[in-house]
Structure formats: structure tokens, C-alpha cells
Phi, psi and omega in degrees: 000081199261064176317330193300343152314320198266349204243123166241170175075204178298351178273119154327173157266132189240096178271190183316290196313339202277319181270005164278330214266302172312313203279352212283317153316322127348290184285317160312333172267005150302275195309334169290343179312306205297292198303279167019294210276313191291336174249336167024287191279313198302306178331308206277329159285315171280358166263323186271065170297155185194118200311301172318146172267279265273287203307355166304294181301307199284336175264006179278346197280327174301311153328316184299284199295032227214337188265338165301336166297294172316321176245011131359279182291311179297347175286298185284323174298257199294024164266306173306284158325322201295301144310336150250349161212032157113151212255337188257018158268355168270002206264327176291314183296311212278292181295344163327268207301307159349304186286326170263345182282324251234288170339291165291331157301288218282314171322291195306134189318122182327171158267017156273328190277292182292341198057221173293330202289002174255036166239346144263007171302317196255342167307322185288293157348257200318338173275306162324013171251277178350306190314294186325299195310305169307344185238008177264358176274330165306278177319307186294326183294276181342297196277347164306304227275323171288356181263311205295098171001157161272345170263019203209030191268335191291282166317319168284326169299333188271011175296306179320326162300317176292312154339315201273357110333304113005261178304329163292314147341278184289358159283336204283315200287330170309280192316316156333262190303012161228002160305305205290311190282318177256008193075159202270350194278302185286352188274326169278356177237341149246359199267331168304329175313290203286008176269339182278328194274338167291338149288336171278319180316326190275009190279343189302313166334301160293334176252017138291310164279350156300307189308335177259332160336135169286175183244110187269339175304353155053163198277120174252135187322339174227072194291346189284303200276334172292358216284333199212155164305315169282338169297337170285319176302325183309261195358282181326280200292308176317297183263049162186359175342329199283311211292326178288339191265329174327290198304339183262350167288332194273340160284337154325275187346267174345299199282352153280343185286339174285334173295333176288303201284325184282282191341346202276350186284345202275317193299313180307313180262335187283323237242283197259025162052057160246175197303127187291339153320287174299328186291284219287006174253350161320304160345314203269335199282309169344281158311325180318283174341291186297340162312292232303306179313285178350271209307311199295345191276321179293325167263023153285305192298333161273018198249303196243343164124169183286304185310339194269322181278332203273311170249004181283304193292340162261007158295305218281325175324274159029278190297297194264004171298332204265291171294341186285318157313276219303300157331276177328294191282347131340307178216084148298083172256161154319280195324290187301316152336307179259340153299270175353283189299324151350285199301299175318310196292312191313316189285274222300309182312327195290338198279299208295298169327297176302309171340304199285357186240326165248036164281312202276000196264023167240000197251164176252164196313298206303351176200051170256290218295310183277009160286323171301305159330287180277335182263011149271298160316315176294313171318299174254034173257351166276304209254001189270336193238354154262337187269014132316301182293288205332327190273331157291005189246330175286309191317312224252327178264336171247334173077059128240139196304333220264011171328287176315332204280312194285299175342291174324288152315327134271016151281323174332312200281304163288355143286335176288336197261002175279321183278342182280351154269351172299162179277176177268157196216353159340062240062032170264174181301089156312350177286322184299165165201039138327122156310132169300000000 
């Protein structure tokens, strides 16, 4: 994807590397999701010990969950930053602390070596990460969409989506190959150490071409509103507040149908009894889904426009979720699984592509990174860390398989009815700083 013929003027040259380099904080917060989730149990043992395995696991899944407090605040602090002195000294920040949150999990010393104090090692890890995770979507989408041709920003914004898709894939598949070469015994006790440390390996990298990167953020228009973190949040919630709440139901929406979609392998073996052979092969049809959509949602959305990409694929969510579940729990099968998880995963991405393009393309320079930023961060720190226990927990208070299903189907409907007052934003000026 060589952009540089088309960018003149005030668009940087925006080349491969460059943009492997933005997005690369994304994919990193996929890919520690995917290993997480796939070591769990190992984690939690070697921090939490416990005669219970279950209170072991439940308190290694609270750590995971523990990084969601934090990113609130990286949303607004590093959005905010971002925004007043440029999107790539926040982008140099984000993967940093990533890159020390990452560290500090896979290095610290067991609680047979350490006692608590490695348990406060990896708490801390984990906020520091939150920080980071929170405030890195904002800054990095902005500098795609201000580097990106104006007829091709839909499409280049929508690698943040394909990354996380990407990275989770290629976590999945590592982790696959080196359980198989050393076994589940040693994986479980250093080989999870070396899947964090393969990740932490590409930052130095990113952050040599972040460092070289140009800076798109341009002389902004209100140095009065730049001046402080809360002058951009004023700004922000005073003059676009309709926008911001808007933006955060259609990302509900979004982050719950991805919350459905990872769940779904759990949804196979608790809930329709198949095999764990078949659950643990759910992961690849996901991914699969999540390369491929993203980019066909991105080069939609520059084609037919942001509203149309924003609200047709959560019309069909809508429409098919319900009967695609009645199937599914009629004929549990490998096949119907994954048909199912495909499908659902096809739609939310392609939906998702646009999100991520026309949220910041309605916001004005001086506060799209931290508009973006927070109302992505609050959104999925509500709905990113509940919605899983909630659809097993309906499952589990009503006995009906089809709980998720219902679930899905009203964030749909209020996302859906959220995107139809958004504007259109296709071809607008990113230079400007203007009110949308």
C-alpha cells in the first residue's frame, strides 16, 4: 500500500513501514489479549497461587481486568496530549508504556520467588498498560487519516482494524507452535514468559519509525484551548458533547459484537457442548473474518461514504443475528459455529472500518485525538470487561441458549439508530479546525 503518488502538499508520504509502525500499537493490544487469554490459567498460577485452580484463574482474569481502570485516564491525558503537541510524541509514549507494562508481566519474578511483591509488579504492569492502551487509539487513527490521500483515508484507517485481526491470528498461531515443540508442561511454566517477550521484541522497531515519522498536526487554530488537558476536554464536551455521546453508543454497539465474537468459543463448549477441539478452533474463523472485512469496510467507506458503511452492516447484524443463534443452537455443529462467528465477525468489521474513520473525520483538528480517544476508551472499559460475564450470566439465570443473541441485537439497534444522525464526512477538509 505505497500511497506516495497521491500525497502532496501538507500529506507526509505515508509509506508501508510507516504505517505498520502506527498501527503497530493496536496489534499489540490484540495480541497480548489473544496470549492472555490462551495462558490465563498459567498466569494466575504462577502469581495467584492457590489449592482452588478456579479462585487461581479468576484472580489472574481480574488482573487482565484491572488494566481497564486506567484507560479512561490514557484517553483523556494522551488524547489530550496528543493534541496539543502533536500526534507523534503521543504515539512514542503509548508504545513505550506498553512496551514497560509487557515487561514487567512477562519478567516478574513468581510468588514462590517474590511473595506479593510480584503481585504488585504485575498490577502495576497492567495499569501501565491500560494507560497506554487508553490513549493509543486516539493519536494513531488521527495521524493515519491527517498522512492519508483524502480519497484513500477510509481505506488506510481501516488497517487499525485489520491489525487487531492480524495480531491476534498470529498470536494464536505462535502460541499453537511452540505449545507443540516444548509441550504444555513447559508452556505452562516459562513458555508463556517467551509469547510476551515475542512481543515486546517488535517495539524497539516501532518506535525507530515512529520516531522518524513526520508530524501532521499542524499550528492549531486555538493555542487558548491547547494550552491545558482540560482546555481540550472543555472544548471538546462543550462544543461536540451531541457527538461524543452519539459516537459512544455506535461504539458500544461495535465493542459489544466483538465481545460476542471472542466469547464465542466459551459459548461452544459451555453453553452447546461441543468439543473443545472444535471451541478452540473458533479463534481462526474470527480472525480470519477480522484481516480480510476491515480493509473491504474501509475501501467501502471511501467509495459509498461513512453513513452507509456505519449503518447497513448493523442493519444486517440486526436482521441476522437471531435467526443465525436459532440455527446455531438447533444444529450445534464445527461447521454451524463457525459459519455463525464468520459471519457475525464479517459484518462488525466492515462496521468498525468506518467507525474508526468517521468518528475523527467529524471532530475538528484541535480535539480529534482525544475525542476519539475517550469516548473509545470509556466505551470499551464499560462494555469491553462486561460483556461476557453478563451473556453467561443471562444464560446461566434464564436457560435460554439464545440470551447472546438478544444481547447483540439491542446494542445493534442503538447503534444503529445512533449512526443515522451522524454526518457525512467523506471528502471533508482534515486541515481545517472547524466545528464539525
Amino acid at each position: 500500500m505505497n500511497t506516495d503518488a497521491t500525497n502532496t502538499g501538507l500529506h507526509p508520504v505515508l509509506e508501508r513501514k510507516a504505517v505498520a509502525a502506527v498501527v503497530l500499537g493496536n496489534a499489540l493490544e490484540f495480541y497480548d489479549f489473544t496470549i492472555y487469554a490462551f495462558f490465563a490459567k498459567s498466569i494466575g498460577e504462577t502469581f495467584f497461587p492457590s489449592q482452588n485452580a478456579t479462585d487461581s484463574l479468576l484472580a489472574s482474569l481480574a488482573l487482565f481486568g484491572i488494566g481497564y481502570v486506567m484507560r479512561p485516564i490514557g484517553g483523556i491525558l494522551i488524547g489530550a496530549f496528543a493534541d496539543r503537541t502533536g500526534r507523534k510524541p503521543a504515539m512514542l509514549i503509548t508504545i513505550a508504556l506498553m512496551a514497560i507494562g509487557m515487561v514487567m508481566l512477562a519478567a516478574a519474578p513468581g510468588y514462590a520467588t517474590l511473595g506479593g511483591w510480584s503481585q504488585v509488579i504485575v498490577i502495576v504492569g497492567r495499569l501501565i498498560q491500560g494507560l497506554a492502551l487508553g490513549g493509543e487509539v486516539g493519536p494513531s487513527t488521527a495521524y493515519l487519516l491527517e498522512a492519508a490521500p483524502p480519497k484513500h483515508r477510509g481505506f488506510v484507517a481501516s488497517w487499525q482494524i485489520a491489525s487487531q485481526g492480524c495480531a491476534a491470528l498470529i498470536a494464536g498461531l505462535c502460541a499453537s507452535a511452540l505449545t507443540f515443540a516444548v509441550g504444555d508442561a513447559a508452556m505452562g511454566d516459562w513458555g508463556w514468559r517467551v509469547m510476551f517477550a515475542l512481543g515486546i521484541g517488535v517495539v524497539p522497531v516501532g518506535l525507530i519509525i515512529r520516531s522518524h515519522l513526520p508530524e501532521t498536526a499542524g499550528e492549531r487554530a486555538d493555542p487558548a484551548a491547547a494550552a491545558s488537558t482540560f482546555g481540550v476536554v472543555r472544548r471538546l464536551v462543550r462544543e461536540h458533547g451531541r457527538l461524543l455521546a452519539l459516537t459512544f453508543l455506535i461504539i458500544a454497539a461495535s465493542t459489544v459484537s466483538n465481545a460476542i465474537g471472542t466469547n464465542m468459543p466459551v459459548y461452544a463448549q459451555a453453553t452447546l457442548g461441543l468439543t473443545e477441539t472444535i471451541s478452540t478452533a473458533v479463534p481462526i474463523a474470527l480472525g480470519l473474518a477480522s484481516i480480510v472485512f476491515p480493509l473491504i469496510g474501509g475501501w467501502l467507506a471511501d467509495r459509498i461514504g461513512r453513513r452507509a458503511v456505519l449503518i447497513w452492516p448493523r442493519v444486517l447484524i440486526v436482521v441476522l443475528t437471531l435467526p443465525a443463534f436459532v440455527w446455531l443452537v438447533r444444529d450445534p455443529t464445527g461447521p454451524s459455529v463457525y459459519a455463525v462467528t464468520f459471519l457475525l465477525s464479517a459484518l462488525s468489521s466492515i462496521n468498525a472500518a468506518a467507525i474508526i474513520v468517521a468518528i475523527p473525520e467529524s471532530l475538528p483538528r484541535a480535539v480529534r485525538s482525544a475525542g476519539l480517544s475517550i469516548v473509545y476508551a470509556f466505551s470499551v472499559s464499560i462494555f469491553g470487561g462486561s460483556t461476557n460475564y453478563l451473556v453467561n450470566k443471562l444464560i446461566a439465570l434464564s436457560g435460554d441458549k439464545l440470551a447472546p443473541a438478544y444481547y447483540l441485537v439491542a446494542f445493534s439497534i442503538v447503534g444503529t439508530l445512533a449512526a443515522l444522525w451522524m454526518p457525512e464526512t467523506r471528502g471533508k477538509d482534515m486541515e481545517s479546525d472547524a466545528a464539525a
